[in-house]
C-alpha positions in Angstrom: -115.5 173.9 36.8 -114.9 171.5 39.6 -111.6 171.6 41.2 -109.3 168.6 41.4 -109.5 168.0 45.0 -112.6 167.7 46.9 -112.0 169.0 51.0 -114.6 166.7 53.5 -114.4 163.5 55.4 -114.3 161.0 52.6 -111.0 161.8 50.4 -110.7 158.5 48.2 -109.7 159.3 44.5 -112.7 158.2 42.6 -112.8 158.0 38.4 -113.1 161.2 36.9 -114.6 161.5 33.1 -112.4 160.5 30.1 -112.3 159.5 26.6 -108.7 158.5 25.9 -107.7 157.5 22.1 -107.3 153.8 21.5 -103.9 152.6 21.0 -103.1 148.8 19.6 -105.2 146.3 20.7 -105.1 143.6 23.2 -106.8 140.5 23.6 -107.4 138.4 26.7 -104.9 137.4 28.7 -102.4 136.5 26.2 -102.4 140.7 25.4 -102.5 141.8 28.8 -98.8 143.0 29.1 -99.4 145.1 25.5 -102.6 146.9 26.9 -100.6 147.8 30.1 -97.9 148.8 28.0 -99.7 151.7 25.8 -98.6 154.4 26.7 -100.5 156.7 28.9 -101.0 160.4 29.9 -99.7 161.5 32.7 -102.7 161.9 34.8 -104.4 158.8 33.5 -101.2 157.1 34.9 -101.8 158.8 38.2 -105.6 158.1 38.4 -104.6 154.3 37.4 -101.7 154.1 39.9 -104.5 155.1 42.9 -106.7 152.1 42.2 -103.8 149.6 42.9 -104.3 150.7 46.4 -106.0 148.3 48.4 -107.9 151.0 50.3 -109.8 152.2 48.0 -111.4 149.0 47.4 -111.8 147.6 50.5 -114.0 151.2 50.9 -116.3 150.4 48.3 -116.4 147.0 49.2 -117.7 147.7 52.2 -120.1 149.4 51.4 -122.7 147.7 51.9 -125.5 149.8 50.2 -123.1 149.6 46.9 -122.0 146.1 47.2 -125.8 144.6 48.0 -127.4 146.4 45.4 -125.0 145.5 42.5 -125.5 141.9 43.7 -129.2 142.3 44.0 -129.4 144.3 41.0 -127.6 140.8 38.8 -129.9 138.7 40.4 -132.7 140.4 39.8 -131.8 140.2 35.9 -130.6 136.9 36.1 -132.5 135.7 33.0 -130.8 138.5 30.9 -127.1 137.0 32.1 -127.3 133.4 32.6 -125.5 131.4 29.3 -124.7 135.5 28.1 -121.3 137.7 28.0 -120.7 140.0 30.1 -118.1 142.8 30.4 -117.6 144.5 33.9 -115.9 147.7 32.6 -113.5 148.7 35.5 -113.6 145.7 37.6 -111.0 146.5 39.9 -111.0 143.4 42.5 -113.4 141.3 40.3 -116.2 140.9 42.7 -119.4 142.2 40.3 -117.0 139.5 37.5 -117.6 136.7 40.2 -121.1 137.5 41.3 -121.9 137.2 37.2 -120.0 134.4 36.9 -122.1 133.0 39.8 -125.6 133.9 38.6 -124.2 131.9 35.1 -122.8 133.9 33.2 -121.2 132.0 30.0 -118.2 134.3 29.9 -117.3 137.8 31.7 -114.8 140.1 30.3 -113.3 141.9 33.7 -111.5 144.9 32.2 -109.4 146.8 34.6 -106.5 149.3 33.5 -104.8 149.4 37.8 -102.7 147.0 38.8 -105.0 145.0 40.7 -105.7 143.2 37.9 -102.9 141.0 39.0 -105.2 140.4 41.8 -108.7 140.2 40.3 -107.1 137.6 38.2 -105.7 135.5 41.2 -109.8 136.2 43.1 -111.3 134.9 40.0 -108.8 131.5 40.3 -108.8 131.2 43.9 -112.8 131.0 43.3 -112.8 128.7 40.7 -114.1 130.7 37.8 -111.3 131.3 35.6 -112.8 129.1 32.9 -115.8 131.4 32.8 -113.9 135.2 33.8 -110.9 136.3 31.4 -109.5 139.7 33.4 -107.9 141.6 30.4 -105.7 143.8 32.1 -105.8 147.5 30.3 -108.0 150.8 29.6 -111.4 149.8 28.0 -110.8 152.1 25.3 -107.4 150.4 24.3 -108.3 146.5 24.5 -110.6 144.0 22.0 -112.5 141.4 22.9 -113.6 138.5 20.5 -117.3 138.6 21.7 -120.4 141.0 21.3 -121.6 141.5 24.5 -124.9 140.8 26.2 -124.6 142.5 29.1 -122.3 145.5 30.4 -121.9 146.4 34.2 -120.0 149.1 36.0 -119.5 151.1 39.0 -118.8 154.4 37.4 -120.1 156.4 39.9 -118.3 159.6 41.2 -118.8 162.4 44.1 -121.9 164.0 42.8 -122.2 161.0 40.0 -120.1 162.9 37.7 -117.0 164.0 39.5 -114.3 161.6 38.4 -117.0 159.1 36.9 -115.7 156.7 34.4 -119.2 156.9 32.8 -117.3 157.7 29.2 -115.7 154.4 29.2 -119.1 152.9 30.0 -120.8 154.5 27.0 -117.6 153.6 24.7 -118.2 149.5 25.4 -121.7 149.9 24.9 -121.1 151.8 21.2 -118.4 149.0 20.4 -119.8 145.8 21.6 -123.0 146.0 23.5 -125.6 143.9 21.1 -128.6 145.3 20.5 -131.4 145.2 23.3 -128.2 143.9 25.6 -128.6 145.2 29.1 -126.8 147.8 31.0 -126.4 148.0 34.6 -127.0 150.7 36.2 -129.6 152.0 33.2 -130.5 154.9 34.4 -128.7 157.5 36.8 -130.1 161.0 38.2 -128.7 164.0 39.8 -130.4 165.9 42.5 -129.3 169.3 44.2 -131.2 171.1 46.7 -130.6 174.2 49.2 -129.7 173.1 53.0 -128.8 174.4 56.4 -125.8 173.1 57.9 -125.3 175.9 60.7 -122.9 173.2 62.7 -120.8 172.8 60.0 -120.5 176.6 58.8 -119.7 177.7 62.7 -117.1 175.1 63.1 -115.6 176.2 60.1 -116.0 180.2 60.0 -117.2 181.3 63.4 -114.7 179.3 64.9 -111.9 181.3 64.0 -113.7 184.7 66.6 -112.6 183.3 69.3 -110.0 180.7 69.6 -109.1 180.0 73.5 -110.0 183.2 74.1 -108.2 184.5 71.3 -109.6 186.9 68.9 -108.8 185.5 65.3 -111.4 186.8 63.6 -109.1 188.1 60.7 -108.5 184.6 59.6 -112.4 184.2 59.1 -112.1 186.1 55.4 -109.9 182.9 54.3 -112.1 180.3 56.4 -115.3 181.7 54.4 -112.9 181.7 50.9 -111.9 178.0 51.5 -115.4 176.7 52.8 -116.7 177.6 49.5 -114.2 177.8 47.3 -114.0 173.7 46.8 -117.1 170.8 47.0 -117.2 169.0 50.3 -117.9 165.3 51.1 -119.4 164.9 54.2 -122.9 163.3 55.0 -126.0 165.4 56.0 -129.4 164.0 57.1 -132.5 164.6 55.8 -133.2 167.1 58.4 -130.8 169.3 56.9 -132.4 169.8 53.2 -134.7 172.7 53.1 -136.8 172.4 49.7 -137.8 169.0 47.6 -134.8 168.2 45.3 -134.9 169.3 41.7 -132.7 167.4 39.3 -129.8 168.3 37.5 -129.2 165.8 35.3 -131.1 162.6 34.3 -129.1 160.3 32.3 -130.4 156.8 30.6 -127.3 154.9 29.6 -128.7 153.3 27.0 -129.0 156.6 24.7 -126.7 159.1 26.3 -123.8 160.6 24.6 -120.8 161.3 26.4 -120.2 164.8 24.8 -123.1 165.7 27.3 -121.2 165.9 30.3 -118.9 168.6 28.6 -121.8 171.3 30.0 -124.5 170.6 32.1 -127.0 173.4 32.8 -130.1 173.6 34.6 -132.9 176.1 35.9 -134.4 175.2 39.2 -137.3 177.0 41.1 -137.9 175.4 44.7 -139.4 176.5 47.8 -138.1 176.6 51.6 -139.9 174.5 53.6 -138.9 176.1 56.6 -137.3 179.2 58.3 -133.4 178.9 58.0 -130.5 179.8 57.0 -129.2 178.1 53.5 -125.6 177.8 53.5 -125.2 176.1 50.3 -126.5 173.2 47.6 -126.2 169.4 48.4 -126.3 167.0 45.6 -126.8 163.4 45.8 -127.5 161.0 42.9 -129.5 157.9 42.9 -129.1 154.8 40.3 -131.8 152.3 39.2 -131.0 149.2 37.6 -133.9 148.6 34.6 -133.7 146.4 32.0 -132.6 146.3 28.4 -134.0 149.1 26.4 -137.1 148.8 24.6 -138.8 152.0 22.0 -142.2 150.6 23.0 -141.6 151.3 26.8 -141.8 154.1 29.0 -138.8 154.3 30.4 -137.7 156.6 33.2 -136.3 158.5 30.4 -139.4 159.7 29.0 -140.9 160.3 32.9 -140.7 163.7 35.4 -137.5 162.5 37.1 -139.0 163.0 40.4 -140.5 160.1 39.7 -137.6 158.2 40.5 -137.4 158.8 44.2 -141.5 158.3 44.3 -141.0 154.7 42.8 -137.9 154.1 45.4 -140.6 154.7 48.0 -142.8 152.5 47.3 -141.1 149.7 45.2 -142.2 145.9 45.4 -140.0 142.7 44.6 -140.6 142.8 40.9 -139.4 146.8 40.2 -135.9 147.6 39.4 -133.2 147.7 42.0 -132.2 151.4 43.3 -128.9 152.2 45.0 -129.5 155.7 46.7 -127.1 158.2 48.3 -129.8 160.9 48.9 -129.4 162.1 52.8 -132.9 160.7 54.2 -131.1 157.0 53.2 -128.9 155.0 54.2 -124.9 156.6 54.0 -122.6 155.4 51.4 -118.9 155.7 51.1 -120.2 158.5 48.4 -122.0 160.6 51.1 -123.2 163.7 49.7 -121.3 167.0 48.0 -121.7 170.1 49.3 -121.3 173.5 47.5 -121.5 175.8 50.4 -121.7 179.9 50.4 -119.5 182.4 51.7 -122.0 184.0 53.8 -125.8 182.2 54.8 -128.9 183.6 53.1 -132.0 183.9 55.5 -134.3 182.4 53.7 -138.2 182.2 55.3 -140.6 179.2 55.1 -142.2 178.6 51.6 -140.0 181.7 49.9 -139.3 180.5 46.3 -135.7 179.8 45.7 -134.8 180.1 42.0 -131.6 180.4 39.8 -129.7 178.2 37.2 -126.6 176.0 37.9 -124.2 174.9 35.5 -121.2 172.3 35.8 -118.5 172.1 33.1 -116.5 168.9 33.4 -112.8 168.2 31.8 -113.0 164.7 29.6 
């Protein structure tokens, strides 16, 4: 099970899963104030409280990798959104409500449970829009909206995809009030892991500790080696740091998945080194892609080797789905990557198979 605090450079509270129960209703604006009011658990008020802080949004807005390919991702699917409704599930500032609104969207539903819905909804009038974007402040599992919806979108996205993801409130809109053949975005979301070297990082953590201004401290290297690994770390590597071809965890196509599948998540994996090194642990990264509405007849990247997912990335034209990436040969994101590192480093020699199983249990 993944602790509840993750140790590396990039220590923003993100959404971790949940499936609260729904409490009465609320509609609109005229509602708001009841949906704030239901009561809440102690650690969903918490959780709730972080996102009023202006921080952590003006991380993600910046972004740049995020905020471009939500925005490319909505105008790429234009035809599915213009004169449709919309429901941006966790909207926090408003800005994927507005950038609907803009590509004509008939209404958008920005549902936000922080505080800053007071804000979003003083963004959405300061632009002009509040004829077309009703923020309902409250948890998407307590409110009601009069429409069916047409089209849902969401930044759920935790560390490692999954690590305080809001995905369960994604997949509790869609069962309520997505229409059929409506459009999700992102669609379609997979988890890679693979074995890397990060000798840097380990020494300046452990080794550090043998000789400390010419001070022998190497008793304190026991605990160094116990925290290093004990807890995931955020903190971005490069490509040159991965040591096999990733193997995925977890693929995930919103359009079918159930949320009682992130309860346990298990996996076999059998790679090989592509060099000689030391592995000091498992990197995962995740990578999104924006498709279309669901369609039986297609194949979707459902029904596909997941690998295929980074292949397509590669060489993708103007007319294939949008991908937003935080694998380590791309461009950084405010995710980075999450590293499980090992006490000690295993020598490992160039093309030796690696092989195990990993398994992640998540609280919802």
């Amino acid at each position: 099970m993944l602790p509840s605090h993750l140790n590396g450079h990039s220590p923003l509270a993100r959404r971790r899963p949940r499936l609260s129960a729904a409490s009465p209703p609320a509609t609109g604006d005229s509602d708001a104030a009841a949906a704030a009011d239901a009561p809440l658990a102690e650690h969903d008020r918490i959780y709730f409280q972080s996102y009023s802080h202006i921080g952590i949004h003006e991380a993600m807005i910046k972004d740049r990798v995020r905020t471009d390919a939500y925005r490319s991702a909505i105008m790429h699917h234009q035809k599915f959104i213009e004169g449709k409704v919309v429901m941006d599930v966790g909207c926090g500032t408003g800005i994927l409500s507005v950038f609907c609104a803009r590509a004509g969207a008939k209404r958008v539903y920005a549902v936000e449970a922080s505080e800053m819905a007071t804000q979003a909804r003083e963004i959405v009038k300061a632009n002009n829009l509040d004829d077309k974007v009703i923020v309902v402040h409250g948890r998407v599992e307590d409110v009601e909206v009069e429409d069916k919806i047409d089209v849902i979108i969401s930044e759920w996205m935790g560390y490692m995809l999954l690590y305080e993801s809001m995905l369960p409130s994604v997949l509790f809109a869609r069962d309520k009030w997505l229409k059929s053949g409506g459009l999700i975005l992102p669609s379609h979301a997979t988890l890679f892991m693979a074995p890397i070297t990060n000798s840097e990082r380990y020494e300046g953590s452990v080794d550090f500790w043998s000789d400390v201004y010419g001070i022998n401290m190497s008793a304190l290297v026991p605990l160094a080696k116990k925290f290093t690994s004990e807890e995931p770390s955020i903190e971005i590597i490069g490509g040159e740091n991965v040591l096999s071809w990733p193997f995925v965890v977890k693929h995930i196509d919103c359009y079918t998945f159930k949320a009682e599948e992130l309860k346990s998540i298990t996996t076999k994996y059998k790679v090989s080194s592509m060099m000689l090194a030391p592995i000091h642990g498992f990197g995962l990264w995740f990578e999104v892609e924006f498709n279309g509405p669901s369609n039986p007849t297609d194949n979707s990247p459902s029904d596909l080797n997941p690998l295929d997912v980074i292949h397509k990335k590669r060489r993708r034209g103007s007319d294939d789905p949008v991908v937003l990436s935080t694998a380590p040969e791309d461009e950084p994101t405010h995710w980075h990557q999450t590293i499980l590192y090992f006490p000690d480093p295993i020598e490992v020699k160039q093309d030796q198979i690696i092989e195990g199983s990993v398994k992640f249990s998540l609280e919802m």
